[in-house]
C-alpha positions in Angstrom: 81.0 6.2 74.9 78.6 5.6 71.7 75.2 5.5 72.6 72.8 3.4 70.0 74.8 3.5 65.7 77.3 5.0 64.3 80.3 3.9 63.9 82.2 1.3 65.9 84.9 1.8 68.4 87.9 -1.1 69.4 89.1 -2.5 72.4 92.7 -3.4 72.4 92.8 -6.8 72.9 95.9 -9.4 72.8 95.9 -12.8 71.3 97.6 -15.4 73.1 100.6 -14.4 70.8 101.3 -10.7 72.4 99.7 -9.3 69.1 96.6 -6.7 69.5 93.9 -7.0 67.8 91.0 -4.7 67.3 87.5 -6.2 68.9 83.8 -4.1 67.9 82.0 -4.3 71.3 78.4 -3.4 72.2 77.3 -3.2 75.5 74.0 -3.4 76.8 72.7 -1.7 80.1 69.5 -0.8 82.0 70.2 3.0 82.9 67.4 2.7 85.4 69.1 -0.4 87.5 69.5 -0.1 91.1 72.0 -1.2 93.4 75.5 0.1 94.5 76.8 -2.4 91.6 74.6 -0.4 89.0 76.0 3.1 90.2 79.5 2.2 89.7 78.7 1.2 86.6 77.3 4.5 85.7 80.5 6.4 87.1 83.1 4.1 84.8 80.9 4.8 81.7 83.6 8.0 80.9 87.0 5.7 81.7 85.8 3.3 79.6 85.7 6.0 77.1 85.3 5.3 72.9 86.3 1.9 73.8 83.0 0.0 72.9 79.3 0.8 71.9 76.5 1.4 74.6 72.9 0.2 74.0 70.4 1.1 76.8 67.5 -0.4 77.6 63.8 1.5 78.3 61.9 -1.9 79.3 61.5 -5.4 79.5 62.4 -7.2 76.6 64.8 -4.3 75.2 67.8 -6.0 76.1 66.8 -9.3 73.9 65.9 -6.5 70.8 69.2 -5.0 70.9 71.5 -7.7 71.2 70.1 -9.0 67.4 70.9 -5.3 67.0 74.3 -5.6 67.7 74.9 -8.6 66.4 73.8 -7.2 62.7 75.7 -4.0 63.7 78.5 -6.8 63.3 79.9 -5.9 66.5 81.9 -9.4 67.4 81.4 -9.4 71.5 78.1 -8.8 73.0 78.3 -7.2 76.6 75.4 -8.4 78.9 75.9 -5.3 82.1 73.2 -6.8 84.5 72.1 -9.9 86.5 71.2 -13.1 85.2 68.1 -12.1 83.9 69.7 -8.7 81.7 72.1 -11.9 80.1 69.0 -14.2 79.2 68.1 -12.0 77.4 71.5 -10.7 75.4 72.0 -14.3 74.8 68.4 -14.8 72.9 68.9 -11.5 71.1 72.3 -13.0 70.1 70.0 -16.1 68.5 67.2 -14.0 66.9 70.1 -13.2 64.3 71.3 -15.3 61.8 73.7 -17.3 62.8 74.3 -15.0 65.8 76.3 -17.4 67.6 78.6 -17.9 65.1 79.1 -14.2 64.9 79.8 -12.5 68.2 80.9 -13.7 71.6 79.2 -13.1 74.8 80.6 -10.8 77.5 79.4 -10.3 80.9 79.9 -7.4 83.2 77.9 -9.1 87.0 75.6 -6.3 88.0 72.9 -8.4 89.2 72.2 -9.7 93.0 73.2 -13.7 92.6 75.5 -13.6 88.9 75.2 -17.0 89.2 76.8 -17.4 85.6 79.1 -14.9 85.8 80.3 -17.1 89.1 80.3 -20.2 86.8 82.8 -18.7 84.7 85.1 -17.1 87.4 83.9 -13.7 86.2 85.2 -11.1 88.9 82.4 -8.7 90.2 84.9 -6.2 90.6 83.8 -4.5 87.4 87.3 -3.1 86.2 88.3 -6.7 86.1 85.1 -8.1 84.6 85.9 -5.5 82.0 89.3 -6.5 81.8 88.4 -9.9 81.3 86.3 -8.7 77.9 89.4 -6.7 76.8 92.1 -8.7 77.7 90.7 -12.5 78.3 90.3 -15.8 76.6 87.1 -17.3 74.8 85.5 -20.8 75.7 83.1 -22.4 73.7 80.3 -24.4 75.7 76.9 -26.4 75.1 73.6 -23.9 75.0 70.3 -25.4 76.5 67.1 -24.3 74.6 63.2 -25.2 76.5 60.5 -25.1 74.3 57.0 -24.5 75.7 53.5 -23.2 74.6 52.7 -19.3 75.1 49.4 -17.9 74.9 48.6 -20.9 72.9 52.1 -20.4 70.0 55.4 -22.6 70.9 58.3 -20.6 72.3 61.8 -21.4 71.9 64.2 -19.4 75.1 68.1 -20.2 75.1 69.5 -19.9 78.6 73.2 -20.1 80.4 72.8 -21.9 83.3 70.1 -23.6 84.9 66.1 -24.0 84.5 64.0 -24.8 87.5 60.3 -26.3 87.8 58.2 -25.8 90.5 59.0 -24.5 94.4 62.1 -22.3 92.6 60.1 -21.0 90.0 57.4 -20.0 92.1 59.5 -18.5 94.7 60.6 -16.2 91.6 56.9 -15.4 91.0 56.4 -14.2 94.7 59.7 -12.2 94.9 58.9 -8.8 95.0 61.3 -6.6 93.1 61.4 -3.7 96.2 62.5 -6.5 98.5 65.2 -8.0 96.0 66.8 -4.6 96.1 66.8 -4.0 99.8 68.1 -7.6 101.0 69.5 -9.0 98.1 69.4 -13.0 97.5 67.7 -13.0 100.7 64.3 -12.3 99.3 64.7 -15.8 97.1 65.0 -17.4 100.6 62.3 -15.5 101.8 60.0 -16.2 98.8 61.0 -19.5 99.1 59.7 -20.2 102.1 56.7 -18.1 101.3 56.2 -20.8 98.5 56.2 -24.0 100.3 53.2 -22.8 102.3 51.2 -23.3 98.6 49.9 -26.4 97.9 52.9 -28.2 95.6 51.9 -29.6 92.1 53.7 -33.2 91.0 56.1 -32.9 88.2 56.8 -36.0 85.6 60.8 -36.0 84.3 61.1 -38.3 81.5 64.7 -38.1 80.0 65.9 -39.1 76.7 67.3 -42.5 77.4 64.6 -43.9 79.7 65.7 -42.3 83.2 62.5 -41.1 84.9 61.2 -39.7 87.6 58.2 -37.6 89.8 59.1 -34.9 92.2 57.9 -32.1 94.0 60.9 -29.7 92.4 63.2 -30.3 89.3 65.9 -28.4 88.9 68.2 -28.4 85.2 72.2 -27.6 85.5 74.0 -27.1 82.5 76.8 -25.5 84.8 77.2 -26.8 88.9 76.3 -23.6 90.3 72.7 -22.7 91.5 71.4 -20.3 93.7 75.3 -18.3 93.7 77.3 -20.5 95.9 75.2 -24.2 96.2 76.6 -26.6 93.9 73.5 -28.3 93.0 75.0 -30.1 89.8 78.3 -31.5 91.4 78.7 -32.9 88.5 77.7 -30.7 85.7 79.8 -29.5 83.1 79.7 -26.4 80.4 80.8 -28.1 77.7 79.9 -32.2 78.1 77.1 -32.6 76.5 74.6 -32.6 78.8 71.9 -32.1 81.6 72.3 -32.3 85.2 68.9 -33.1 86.4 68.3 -32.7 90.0 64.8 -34.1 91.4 63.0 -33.3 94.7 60.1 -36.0 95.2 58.7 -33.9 98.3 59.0 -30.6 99.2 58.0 -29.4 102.4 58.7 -28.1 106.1 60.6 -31.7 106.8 62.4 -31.4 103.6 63.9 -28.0 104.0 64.3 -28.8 108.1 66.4 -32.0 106.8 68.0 -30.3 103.7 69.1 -26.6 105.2 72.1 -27.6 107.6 74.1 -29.6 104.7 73.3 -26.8 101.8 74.1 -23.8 104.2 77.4 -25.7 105.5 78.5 -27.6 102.4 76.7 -26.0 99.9 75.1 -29.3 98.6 71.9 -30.9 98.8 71.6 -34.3 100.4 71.7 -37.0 98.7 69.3 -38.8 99.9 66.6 -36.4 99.2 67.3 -36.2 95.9 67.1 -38.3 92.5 70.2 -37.0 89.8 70.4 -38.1 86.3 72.3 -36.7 83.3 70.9 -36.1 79.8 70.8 -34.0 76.4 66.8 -34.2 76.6 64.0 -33.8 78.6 60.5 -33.5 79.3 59.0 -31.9 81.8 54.8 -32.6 82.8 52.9 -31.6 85.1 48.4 -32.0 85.5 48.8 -28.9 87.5 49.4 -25.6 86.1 52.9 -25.4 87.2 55.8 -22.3 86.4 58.9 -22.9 84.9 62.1 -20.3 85.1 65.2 -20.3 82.8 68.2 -18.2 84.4 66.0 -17.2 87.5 63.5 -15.2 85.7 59.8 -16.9 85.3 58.8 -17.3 81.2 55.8 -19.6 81.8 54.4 -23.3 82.8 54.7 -26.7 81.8 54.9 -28.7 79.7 58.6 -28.3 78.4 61.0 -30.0 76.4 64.5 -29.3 77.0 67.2 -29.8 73.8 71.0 -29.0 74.0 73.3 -27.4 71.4 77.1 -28.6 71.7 79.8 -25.7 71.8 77.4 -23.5 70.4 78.2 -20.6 72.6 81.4 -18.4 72.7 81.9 -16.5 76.1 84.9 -14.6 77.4 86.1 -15.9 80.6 89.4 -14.9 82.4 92.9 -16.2 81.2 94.0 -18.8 83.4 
């Protein structure tokens, strides 16, 4: 497998007509990821052969740098091998080139502990058939959400897949310690979680375009029904409709998670009646509290935010059905 430039190597790919065409792929992975999921990885690195390009990343941030890499490398499917995180930030690499979208496709190989996107999509974990799904599956096209907030005093614009979250989730992200993630997995969210509702919560204002409104505790934004892995947060959310699921928690504490736990361990759904939903292309999110926000489960800042969406802007492979 190519490591970094040079030239580009083809996946043999069918169209829907039985004809093979020839698809320039770059992959990017973390060669210092953990996790039994990560080490299989590395051992199918050979079988996958001079099949597709390999970028690695050597820090934080690398993975959003190489992406507009391969994108000008005119490679036409971008490979995000990782969690949800590694895929945030293929997909704003794949923006930071002109007209990257229009360009290249995003593939996902589910490396991470939730894949919460990859679940959207019906993305196997099993990687030969995640991989198989790149060669050999379909392309969608669905809407791409974009928050814009202030960073060390300049406005920042971050893309992300699936879901944004405002308050308890995002600062059960900050407390999740990355030694604990790898040992327990998606328990260490829940275990963060609770860690978090022992702080003092701040209030959040929701305005959406449209007039809907509302204050809460937690605010959580679906573009996709999945949250979390399994919960199904956004019953109602769709990839490619246009808009925002916006789920609001007015009060979140012991009472709340006593009265919300049995139904989202057992159904996978919230209640509710603990919960204001609303659906929108825009929103603003407010708090007088210094309050942290998180796109795709990884933490990028605090409110304020404004929240935008781009119709059918992204191409993704997903399985044939």
């Amino acid at each position: 497998m190519r490591r970094g430039g040079g030239p580009r190597f083809l996946l043999d790919s069918a169209t829907p007509f039985g004809q093979r065409i020839g698809v320039r792929a770059c992959v990017i992975f973390n060669p210092t990821a953990r996790g039994e999921k990560a080490k299989r990885f590395r051992r199918h690195l050979d079988a996958f052969g001079s099949q597709c390009s390999l970028k690695l990343t050597a820090t934080a941030g690398d993975a959003r740098r190489l992406a507009k890499e391969a994108v000008l490398e005119e490679n036409d499917t971008v490979v995000a091998a990782g969690g949800d995180g590694t895929l945030n930030e293929v997909l704003n690499g794949i923006g930071d080139a002109p007209d990257g979208f229009q360009r290249v496709r995003l593939g996902i190989l589910p490396l991470g502990t939730v894949n919460v996107f990859a679940r959207e999509l019906g993305i196997p974990t099993r990687l030969d058939l995640a991989w198989k799904v790149i060669t050999d599956g379909t392309e969608r096209r669905i809407d791409l959400p974009c928050v814009s907030h202030q960073v060390a005093g300049r406005q920042s614009h971050r893309y992300f897949a699936q879901l944004a979250g405002a308050g308890l989730d995002a600062r059960a992200i900050e407390l999740v310690k990355w030694q604990v993630k790898k040992r327990i997995g998606p328990l260490a969210y829940i275990l963060a979680g609770l860690h978090a509702v022992m702080n003092t919560p701040t209030k959040i204002q929701a305005l959406a375009g449209g007039g809907n409104s509302a204050e809460g505790e937690l605010v959580l934004v679906g573009n996709g029904r999945l949250y979390g892995g399994q919960f199904v947060i956004f019953p109602q959310a769709d990839l490619a409709d246009g808009l925002l699921e916006i789920c609001v928690v007015p009060r979140v504490n012991w009472l709340t998670l006593t009265r919300c736990a049995p139904q989202l361990l057992v159904r996978g759904r919230l209640p509710a009646s603990m919960t204001k939903v609303f659906r929108t292309n825009s929103l603003t999110l407010s708090s007088p509290s210094l309050t942290p926000l998180e796109v795709d489960g990884e933490l990028i800042g605090h409110l304020p935010a404004q929240f935008s969406l781009e119709t059918s802007r992204l191409r993704v492979a997903i399985p044939r059905p």
